[in-house]
Backbone as CSV, one residue per row, in Angstrom:
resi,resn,N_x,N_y,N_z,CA_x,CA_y,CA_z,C_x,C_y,C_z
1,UNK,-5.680,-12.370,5.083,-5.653,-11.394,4.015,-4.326,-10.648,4.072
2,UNK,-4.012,-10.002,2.756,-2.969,-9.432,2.638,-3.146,-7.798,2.080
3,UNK,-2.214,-7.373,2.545,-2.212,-5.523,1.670,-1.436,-6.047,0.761
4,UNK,-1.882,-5.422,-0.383,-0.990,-5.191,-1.899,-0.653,-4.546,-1.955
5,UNK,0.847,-3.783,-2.316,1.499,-2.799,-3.251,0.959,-2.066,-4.067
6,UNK,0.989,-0.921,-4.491,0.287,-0.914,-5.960,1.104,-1.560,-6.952
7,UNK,2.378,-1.904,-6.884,3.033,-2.354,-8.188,2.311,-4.043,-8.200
8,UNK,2.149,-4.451,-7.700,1.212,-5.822,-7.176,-0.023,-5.544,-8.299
9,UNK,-0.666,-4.461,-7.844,-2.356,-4.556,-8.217,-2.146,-3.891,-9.811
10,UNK,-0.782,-3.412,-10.225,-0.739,-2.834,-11.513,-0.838,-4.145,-12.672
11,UNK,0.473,-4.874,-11.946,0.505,-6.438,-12.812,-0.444,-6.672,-13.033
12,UNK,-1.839,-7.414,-11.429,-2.883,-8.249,-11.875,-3.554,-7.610,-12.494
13,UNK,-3.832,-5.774,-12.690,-4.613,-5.714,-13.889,-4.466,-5.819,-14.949
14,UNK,-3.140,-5.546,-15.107,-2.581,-5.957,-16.746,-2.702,-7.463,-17.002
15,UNK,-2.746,-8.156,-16.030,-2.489,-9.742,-16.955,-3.787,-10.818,-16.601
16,UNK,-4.750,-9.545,-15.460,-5.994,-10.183,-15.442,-6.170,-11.104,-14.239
17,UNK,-5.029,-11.584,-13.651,-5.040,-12.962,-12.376,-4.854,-12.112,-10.952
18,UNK,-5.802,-12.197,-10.811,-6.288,-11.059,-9.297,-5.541,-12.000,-8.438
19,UNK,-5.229,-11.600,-7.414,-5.161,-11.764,-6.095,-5.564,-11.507,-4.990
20,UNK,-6.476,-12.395,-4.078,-6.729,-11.627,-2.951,-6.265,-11.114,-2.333
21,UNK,-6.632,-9.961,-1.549,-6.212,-9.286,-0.236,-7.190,-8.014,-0.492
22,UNK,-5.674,-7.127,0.531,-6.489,-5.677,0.629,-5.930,-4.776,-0.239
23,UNK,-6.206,-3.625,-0.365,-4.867,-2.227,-0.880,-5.603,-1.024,0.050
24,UNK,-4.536,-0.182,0.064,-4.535,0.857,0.799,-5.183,1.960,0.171
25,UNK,-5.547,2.967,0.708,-6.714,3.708,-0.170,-5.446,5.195,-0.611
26,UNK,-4.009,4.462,-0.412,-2.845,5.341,-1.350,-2.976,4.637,-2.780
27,UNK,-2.667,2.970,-2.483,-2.716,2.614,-3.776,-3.952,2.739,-4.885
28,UNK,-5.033,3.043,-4.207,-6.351,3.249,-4.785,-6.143,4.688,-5.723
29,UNK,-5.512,5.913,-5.063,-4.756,6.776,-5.440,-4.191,6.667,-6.717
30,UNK,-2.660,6.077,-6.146,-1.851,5.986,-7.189,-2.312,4.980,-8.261
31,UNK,-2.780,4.286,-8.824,-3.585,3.563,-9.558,-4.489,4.713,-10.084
32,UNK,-5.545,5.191,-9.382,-6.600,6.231,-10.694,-5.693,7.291,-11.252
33,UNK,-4.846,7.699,-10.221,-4.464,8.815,-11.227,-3.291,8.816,-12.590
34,UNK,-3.381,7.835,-12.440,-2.984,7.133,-14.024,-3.751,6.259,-15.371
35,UNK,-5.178,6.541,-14.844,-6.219,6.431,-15.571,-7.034,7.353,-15.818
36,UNK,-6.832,7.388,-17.480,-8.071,8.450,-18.040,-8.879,8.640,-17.500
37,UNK,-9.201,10.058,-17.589,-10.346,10.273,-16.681,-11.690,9.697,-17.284
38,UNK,-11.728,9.071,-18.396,-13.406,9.040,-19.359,-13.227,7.520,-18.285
39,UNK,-12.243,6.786,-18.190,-12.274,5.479,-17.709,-11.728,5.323,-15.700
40,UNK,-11.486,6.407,-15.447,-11.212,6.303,-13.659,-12.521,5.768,-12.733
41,UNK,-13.931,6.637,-12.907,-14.986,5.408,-12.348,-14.995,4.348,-12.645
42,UNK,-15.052,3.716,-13.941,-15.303,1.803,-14.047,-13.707,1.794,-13.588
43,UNK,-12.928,2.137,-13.751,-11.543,1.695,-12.706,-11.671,1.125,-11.499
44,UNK,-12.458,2.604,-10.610,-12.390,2.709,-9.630,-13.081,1.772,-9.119
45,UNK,-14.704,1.554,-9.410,-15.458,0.350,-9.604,-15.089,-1.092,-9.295
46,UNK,-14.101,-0.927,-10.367,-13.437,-2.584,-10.541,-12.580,-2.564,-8.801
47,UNK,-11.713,-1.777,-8.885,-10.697,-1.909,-7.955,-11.441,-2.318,-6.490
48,UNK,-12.634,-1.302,-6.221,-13.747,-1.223,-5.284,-14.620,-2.844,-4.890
49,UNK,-14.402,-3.344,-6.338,-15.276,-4.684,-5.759,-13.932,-5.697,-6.047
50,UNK,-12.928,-5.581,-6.629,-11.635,-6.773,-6.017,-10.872,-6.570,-5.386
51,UNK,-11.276,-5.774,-4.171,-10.321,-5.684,-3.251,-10.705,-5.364,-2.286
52,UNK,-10.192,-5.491,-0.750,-10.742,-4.509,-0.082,-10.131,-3.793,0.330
53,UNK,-10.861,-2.192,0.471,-9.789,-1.019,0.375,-9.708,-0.559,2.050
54,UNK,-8.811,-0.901,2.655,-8.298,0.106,3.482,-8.351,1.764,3.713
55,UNK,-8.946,2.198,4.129,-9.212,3.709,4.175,-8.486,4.657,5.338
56,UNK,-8.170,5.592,5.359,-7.218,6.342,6.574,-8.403,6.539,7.914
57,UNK,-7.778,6.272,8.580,-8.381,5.878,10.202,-6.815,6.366,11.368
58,UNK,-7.602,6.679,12.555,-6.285,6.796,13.552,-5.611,6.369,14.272
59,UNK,-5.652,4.924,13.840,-4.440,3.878,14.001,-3.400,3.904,12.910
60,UNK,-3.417,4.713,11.765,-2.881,4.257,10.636,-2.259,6.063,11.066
61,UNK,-2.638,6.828,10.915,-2.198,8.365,11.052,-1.167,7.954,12.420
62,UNK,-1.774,7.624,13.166,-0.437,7.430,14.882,0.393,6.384,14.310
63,UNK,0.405,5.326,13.490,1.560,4.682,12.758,2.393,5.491,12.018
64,UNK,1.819,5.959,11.331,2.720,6.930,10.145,3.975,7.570,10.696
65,UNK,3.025,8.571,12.026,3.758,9.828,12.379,4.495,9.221,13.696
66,UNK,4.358,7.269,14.284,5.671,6.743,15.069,6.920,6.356,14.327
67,UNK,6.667,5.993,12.720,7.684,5.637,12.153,8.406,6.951,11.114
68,UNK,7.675,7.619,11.152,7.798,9.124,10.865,9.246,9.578,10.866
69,UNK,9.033,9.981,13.203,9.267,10.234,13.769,10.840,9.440,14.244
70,UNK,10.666,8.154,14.322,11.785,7.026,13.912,13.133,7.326,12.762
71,UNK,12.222,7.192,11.508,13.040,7.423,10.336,14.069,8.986,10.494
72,UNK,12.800,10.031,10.753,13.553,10.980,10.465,14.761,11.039,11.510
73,UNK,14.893,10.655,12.586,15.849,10.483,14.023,16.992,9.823,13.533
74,UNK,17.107,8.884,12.384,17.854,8.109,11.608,18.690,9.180,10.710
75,UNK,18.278,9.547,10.140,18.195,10.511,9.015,17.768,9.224,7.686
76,UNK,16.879,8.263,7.798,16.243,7.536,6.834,15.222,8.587,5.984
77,UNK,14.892,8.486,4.952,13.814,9.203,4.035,13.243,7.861,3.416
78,UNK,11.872,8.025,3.541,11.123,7.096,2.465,9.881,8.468,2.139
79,UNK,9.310,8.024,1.169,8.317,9.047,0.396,7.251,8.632,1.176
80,UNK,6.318,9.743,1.635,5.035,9.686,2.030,3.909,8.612,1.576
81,UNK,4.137,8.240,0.033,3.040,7.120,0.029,3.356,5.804,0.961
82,UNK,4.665,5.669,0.389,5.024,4.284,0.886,5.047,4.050,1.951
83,UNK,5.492,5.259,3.058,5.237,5.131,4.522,3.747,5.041,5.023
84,UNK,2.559,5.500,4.000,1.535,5.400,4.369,1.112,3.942,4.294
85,UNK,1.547,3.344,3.011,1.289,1.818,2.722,1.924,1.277,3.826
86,UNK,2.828,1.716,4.270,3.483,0.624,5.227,2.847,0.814,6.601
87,UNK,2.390,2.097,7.023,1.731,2.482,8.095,0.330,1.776,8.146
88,UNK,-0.176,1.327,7.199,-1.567,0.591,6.735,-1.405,-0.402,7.156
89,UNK,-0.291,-1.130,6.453,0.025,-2.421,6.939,0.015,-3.342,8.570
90,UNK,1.110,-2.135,8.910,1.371,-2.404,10.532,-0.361,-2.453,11.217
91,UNK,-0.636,-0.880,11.335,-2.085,-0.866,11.663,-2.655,-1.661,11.827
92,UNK,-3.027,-2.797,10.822,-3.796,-3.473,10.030,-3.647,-4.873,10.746
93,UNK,-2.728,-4.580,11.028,-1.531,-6.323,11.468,-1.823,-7.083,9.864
94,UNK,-1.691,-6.784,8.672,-1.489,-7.227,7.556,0.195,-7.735,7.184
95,UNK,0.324,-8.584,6.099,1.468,-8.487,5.382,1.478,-7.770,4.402
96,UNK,2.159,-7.345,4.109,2.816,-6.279,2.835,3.225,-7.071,1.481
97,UNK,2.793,-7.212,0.780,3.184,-7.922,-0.434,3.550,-7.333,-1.731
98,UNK,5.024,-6.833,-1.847,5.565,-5.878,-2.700,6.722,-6.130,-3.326
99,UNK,7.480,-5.435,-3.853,8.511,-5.559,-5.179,9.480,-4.955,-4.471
100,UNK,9.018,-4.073,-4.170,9.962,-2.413,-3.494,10.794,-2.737,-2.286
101,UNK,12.314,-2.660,-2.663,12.757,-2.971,-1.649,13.090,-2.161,-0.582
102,UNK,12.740,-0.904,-0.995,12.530,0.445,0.211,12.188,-0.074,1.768
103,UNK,10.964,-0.978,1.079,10.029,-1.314,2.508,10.598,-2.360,3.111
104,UNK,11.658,-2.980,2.918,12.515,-4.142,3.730,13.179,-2.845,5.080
105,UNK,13.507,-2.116,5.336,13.895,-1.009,5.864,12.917,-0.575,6.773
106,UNK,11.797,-0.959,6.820,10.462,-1.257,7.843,10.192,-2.421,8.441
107,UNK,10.945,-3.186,8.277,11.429,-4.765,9.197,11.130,-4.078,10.262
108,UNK,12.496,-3.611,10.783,12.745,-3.670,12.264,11.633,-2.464,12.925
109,UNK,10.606,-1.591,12.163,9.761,-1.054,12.916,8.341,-1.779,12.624
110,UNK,8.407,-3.194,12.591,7.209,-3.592,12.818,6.638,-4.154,11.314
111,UNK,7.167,-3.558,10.441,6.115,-4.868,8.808,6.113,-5.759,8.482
112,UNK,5.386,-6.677,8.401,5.794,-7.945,7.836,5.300,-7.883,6.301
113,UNK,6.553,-8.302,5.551,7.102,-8.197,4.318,7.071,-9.162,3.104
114,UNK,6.548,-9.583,2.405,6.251,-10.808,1.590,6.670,-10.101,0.396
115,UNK,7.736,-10.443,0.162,8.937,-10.057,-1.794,8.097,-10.954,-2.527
116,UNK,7.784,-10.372,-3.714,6.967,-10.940,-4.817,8.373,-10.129,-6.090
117,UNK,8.912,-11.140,-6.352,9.802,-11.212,-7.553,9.230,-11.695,-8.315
């Protein structure tokens, strides 16, 4: 199995051709809150039974705050979701399957990375 992106799980809903894996319960996030609220439960619903959602646990919080801790020592910045998606990932021992080339920059602390162009 794989973690999805949300830019991943935005496509297959727009064009309908799911993909298996997982998503992170950021992308579960970022996904409803760009759905009407009359339509965010059957969203949520849908998303809930094609996928499986990853939820925050404390393997994923002690990931976050080692690569955190990393980045900021760098003076690297990535935004809190994406470090969470990527912190999911590692956790997870998942691949990452995304667009965003931010997260190539999480190579060398551990993600494995699958570019979907």
């Amino acid at each position: 199995m794989k973690l999805l992106d949300t830019s991943i799980v935005i496509e297959q809903l727009k064009t309908g051709m799911y993909r298996h894996g997982a998503i992170s319960f950021i992308t579960l996030i970022e996904i409803l809150r760009g759905v009407p609220v009359e339509k965010r439960e059957a969203v949520k619903k849908h998303l809930e039974k094609s996928y499986t959602i990853i939820h925050l646990n404390n393997e994923i919080i002690l990931e976050y705050c080692e690569i955190y801790d990393k980045l900021r020592k760098t003076g690297e910045i990535l935004n809190d979701a994406d470090l969470l998606i990527a912190a999911t990932a590692i956790a997870s021992n998942l691949t990452l399957v995304s667009r965003d080339k931010d997260f190539e920059r999480l190579l060398k602390h551990g993600l494995k990375l699958e570019s979907s162009l």
